[in-house]
N, C-alpha and C positions, 0 to 999 in steps of 0.2 A: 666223488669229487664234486667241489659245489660247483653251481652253474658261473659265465662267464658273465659278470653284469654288463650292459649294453646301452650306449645311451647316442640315439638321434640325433644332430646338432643341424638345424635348419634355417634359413635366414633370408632377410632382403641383401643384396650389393651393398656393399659399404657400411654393416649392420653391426661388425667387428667380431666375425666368426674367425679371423684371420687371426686376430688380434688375441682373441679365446684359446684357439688350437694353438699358436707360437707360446703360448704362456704353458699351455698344459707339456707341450713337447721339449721346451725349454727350461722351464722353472724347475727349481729345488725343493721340490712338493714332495717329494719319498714317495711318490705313487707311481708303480708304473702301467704306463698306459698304451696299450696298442692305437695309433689313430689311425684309421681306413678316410682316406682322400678319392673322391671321385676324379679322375681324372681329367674329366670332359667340360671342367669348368671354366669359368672365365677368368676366376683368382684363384690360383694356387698359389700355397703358402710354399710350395716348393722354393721355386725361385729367390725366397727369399730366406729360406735358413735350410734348404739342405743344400748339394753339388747334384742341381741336377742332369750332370751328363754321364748319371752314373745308370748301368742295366738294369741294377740290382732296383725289386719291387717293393723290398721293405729293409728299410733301413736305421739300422740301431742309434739312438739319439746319448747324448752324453749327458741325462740323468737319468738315462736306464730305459727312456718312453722307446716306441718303436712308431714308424712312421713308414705308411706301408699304403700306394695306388693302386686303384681299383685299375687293372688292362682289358678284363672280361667280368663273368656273373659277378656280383657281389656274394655268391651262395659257394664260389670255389674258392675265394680270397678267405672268407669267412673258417672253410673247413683245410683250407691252408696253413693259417695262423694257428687252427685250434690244435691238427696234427703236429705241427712243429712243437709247439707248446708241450704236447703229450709226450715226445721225443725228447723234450729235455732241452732243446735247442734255441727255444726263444723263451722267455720270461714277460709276463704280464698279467693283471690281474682284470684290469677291465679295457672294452673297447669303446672309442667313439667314432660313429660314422659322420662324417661329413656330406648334406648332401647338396651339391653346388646352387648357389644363385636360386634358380626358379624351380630346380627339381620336384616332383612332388615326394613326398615325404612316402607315399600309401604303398608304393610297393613293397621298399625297402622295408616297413616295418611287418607289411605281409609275411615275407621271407621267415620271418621269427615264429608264424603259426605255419605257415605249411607245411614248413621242410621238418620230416623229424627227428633229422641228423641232428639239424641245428639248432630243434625245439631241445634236445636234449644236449645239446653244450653250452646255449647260450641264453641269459634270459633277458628278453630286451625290458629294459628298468625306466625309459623315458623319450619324450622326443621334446627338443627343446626348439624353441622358435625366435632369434634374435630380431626385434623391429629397431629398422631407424628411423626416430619421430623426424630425424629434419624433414625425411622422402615418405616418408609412410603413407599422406593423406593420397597423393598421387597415385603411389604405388599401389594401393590398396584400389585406388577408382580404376587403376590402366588395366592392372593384371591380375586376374583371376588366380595364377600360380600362386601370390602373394596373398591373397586370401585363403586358398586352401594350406597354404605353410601357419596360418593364424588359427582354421579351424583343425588341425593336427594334433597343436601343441600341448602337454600336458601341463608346461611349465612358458612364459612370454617373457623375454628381458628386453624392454625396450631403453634402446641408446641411443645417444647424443641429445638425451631431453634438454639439458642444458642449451640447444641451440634453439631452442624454442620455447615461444612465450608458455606459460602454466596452462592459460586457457586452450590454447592448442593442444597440449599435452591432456589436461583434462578430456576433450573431443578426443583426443585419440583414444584414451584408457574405454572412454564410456562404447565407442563403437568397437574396440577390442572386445569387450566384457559382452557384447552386444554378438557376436560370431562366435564367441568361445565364452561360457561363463565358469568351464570348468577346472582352466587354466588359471594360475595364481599369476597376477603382471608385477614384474620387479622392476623399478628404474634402474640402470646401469650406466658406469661411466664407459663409453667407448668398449665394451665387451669386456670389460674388467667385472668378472665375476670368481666370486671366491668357490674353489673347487668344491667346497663344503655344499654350494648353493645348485653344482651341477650334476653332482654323482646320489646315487643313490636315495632318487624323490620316490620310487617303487609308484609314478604314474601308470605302470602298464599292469604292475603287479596285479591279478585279478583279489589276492587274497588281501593285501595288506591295505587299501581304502577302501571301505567295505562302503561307506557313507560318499555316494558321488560328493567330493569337494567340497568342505561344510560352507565356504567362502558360496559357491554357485545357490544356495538355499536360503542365506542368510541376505542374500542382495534380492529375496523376492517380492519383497517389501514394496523397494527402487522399480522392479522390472515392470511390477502391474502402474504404477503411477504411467510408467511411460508407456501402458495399453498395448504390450508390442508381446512379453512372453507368458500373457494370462493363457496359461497352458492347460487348466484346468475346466469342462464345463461350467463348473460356479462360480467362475469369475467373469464367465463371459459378459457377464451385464458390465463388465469395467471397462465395454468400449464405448462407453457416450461421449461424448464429444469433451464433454468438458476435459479428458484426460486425452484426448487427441493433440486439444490445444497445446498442452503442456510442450507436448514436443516440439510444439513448435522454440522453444527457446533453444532448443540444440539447435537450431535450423540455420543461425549465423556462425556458431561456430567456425572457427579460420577454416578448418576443414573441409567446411561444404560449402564454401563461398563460389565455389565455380557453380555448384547447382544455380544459383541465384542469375547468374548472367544470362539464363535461357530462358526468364521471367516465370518462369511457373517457381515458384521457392518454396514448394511443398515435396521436397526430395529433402527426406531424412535420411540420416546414416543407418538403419538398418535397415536401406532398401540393397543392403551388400545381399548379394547371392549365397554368403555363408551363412547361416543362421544356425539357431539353437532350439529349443526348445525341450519340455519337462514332460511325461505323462507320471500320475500321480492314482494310485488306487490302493484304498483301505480291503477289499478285495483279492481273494488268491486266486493266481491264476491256473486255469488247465493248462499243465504239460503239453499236451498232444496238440492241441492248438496253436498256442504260442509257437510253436515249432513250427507247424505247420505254417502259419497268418508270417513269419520273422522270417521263415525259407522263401516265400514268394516275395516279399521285399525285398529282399536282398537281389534276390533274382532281378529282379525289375529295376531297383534303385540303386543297385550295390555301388554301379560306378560314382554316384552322387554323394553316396554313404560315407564324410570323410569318417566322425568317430561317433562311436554308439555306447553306453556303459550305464549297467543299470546294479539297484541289490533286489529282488522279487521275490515275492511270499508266493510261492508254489505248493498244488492242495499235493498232500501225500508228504511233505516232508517236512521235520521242524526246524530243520535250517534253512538260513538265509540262501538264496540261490546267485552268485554275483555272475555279471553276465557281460561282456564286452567285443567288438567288432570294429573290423575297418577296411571298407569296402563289403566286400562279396563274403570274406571271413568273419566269422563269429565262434566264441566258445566262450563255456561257462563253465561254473566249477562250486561246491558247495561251500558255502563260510561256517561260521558259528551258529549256535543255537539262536532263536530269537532270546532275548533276555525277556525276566519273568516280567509281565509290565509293561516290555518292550511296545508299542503299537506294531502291529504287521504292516506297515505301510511301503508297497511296491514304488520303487521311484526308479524312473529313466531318463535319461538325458540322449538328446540325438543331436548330432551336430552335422551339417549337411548342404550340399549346394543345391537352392530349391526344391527341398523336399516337401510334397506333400501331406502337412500338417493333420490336416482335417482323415485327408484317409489313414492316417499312419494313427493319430489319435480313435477315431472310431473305432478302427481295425483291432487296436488292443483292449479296448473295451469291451469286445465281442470274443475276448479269448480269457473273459475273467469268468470266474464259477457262477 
């Protein structure tokens, strides 16, 4: 039986996650869908399209969706659903989790590598991240929750851009791009996103993007101009000044106009605590190292670790090694052959609340052959 596809839905207040799930559990979509509602949230969609003075935990919607709160673990709801499912008793084909307001997203998608009940019924396919440009800039300076739901996401649909000028919306896109470059940003109208857009991106898939993001590589262009993700020793000479200055045009941005009231208005947007960053090596790596140098980070950084995902040219084997984590967890898995021509070239992407650049860059440099 094939796996249960899975998909995150995460977001700021007022972001139109409400707006999202009422459409997926409403509409005449032909799809049907289990949604799992935290229940501990501040907006539930309950209230407003089921009865809820009812016991019952999950309850059958009338175009077939199912609509089902979480009371306890999300790992017994989960293995609840899947067992009725096997019984015959309930019908669905994928699920999405909701997970309220400021939640962090890291557990929840934990769940999906630990447990190997669940590794083996279900396969989480994405975590999706709603922004609303009107609150965003705010949101993003007040609360850290709000930036770790930005550095989660596989996929960003920011809404309500229409309530804001372009140049704001631009500021936002570029400090989105700036915490997350792995994530693709959609504009949306109000959480009006076509299901097409929501189901099945296989961001978590280890096998199926083998190429972190081709969108995060092709924008490294833009990143080194802005002196901020020259991730690479050779590029290091790209921090003189003259490319410092540059940033400073971001620096009025509607977005960061409150920096400017404390008179120093050298507070760029990627002074956010989420960051990104690339390690890049023509280089294969020792197994036994990497392992080793990747266990002690995690160890020490893990809680900081929002997402990690790499493809590695490792010595001893001809296939690609793809390799992803979040948090404390990590696993990896063999892809394809390199193609004949192919360049071996090892790339990583690490996404993370002040992480350790310099050690984290050396550190894998000392685990290449």
């Amino acid at each position: 039986m094939s796996l249960i596809s899975t998909t995150i839905l995460t977001g700021f207040l007022g972001s139109g996650k409400t707006t999202l799930l009422k459409r997926v559990l409403t509409e005449a979509h032909g799809q049907k869908i289990a949604v799992i509602e935290n229940e501990f949230g501040e907006e539930n969609i309950d209230n407003d399209i089921l009865v809820s003075d009812t016991d019952e935990q999950i309850i059958q919607m009338s175009n077939g969706c199912i609509c089902c709160t979480i009371r306890e673990d999300l790992r017994v709801t989960l293995q609840l659903l899947a067992a009725k499912r096997r019984k015959g008793l309930l019908s669905f084909d994928r699920i999405v989790i909701e997970t309220t307001g400021l939640a962090d997203p890291g557990p929840v998608a934990q769940t999906f590598f630990m447990d190997d009940e669940i590794a083996e019924t279900f396969l989480l396919d994405s975590i999706l991240t709603l922004v609303d440009a009107k609150h965003a800039a705010q949101q993003l300076n007040d609360r850290q929750e709000a930036r770790r739901q930005v550095g989660f996401a596989d996929q960003i649909f920011i809404s309500k851009a229409d309530l804001v000028s372009p140049e704001e919306l631009d500021a936002l896109q570029h400090r989105l791009k700036h915490m997350n470059p792995r994530a693709p940003q959609k504009v949306v109208h109000f959480g009006e996103v076509a299901l097409s857009e929501v189901f099945d991106l296989k961001g978590f898939n280890l096998n199926a993007k083998l190429d972190i993001d081709p969108d995060f590589l092709k924008d490294d262009a833009h990143d080194h101009v802005h002196g901020e993700h020259c991730d690479h020793p050779s590029h290091q000479h790209d921090h003189d000044h003259e490319h410092d200055h540059e940033h400073g045009e971001h620096c009025d941005h509607p977005s960061h106009q409150h920096d400017h009231a404390h008179g120093h208005g050298h507070h760029h947007h990627h002074d956010d605590d989420v960051k990104s960053f690339v390690f890049r090596s023509d280089k294969a790596f020792d197994p036994a190292k990497l392992e080793d140098f990747l266990g002690a980070i995690v160890n020490i950084y893990g809680p900081r670790m929002l997402r990690y995902k790499g493809v590695l040219n490792m010595r001893g084997t001809e296939r690609k090694v793809i390799f992803q984590g979040v948090h404390q967890l990590m696993g990896s898995d063999l892809g394809p052959m390199w193609a004949d021509g192919e360049a071996k070239t090892s790339k990583m992407v690490f996404i993370g609340i002040d992480l350790p650049k310099d050690i984290l860059l050396q550190g894998l440099e000392q685990c290449l052959v």
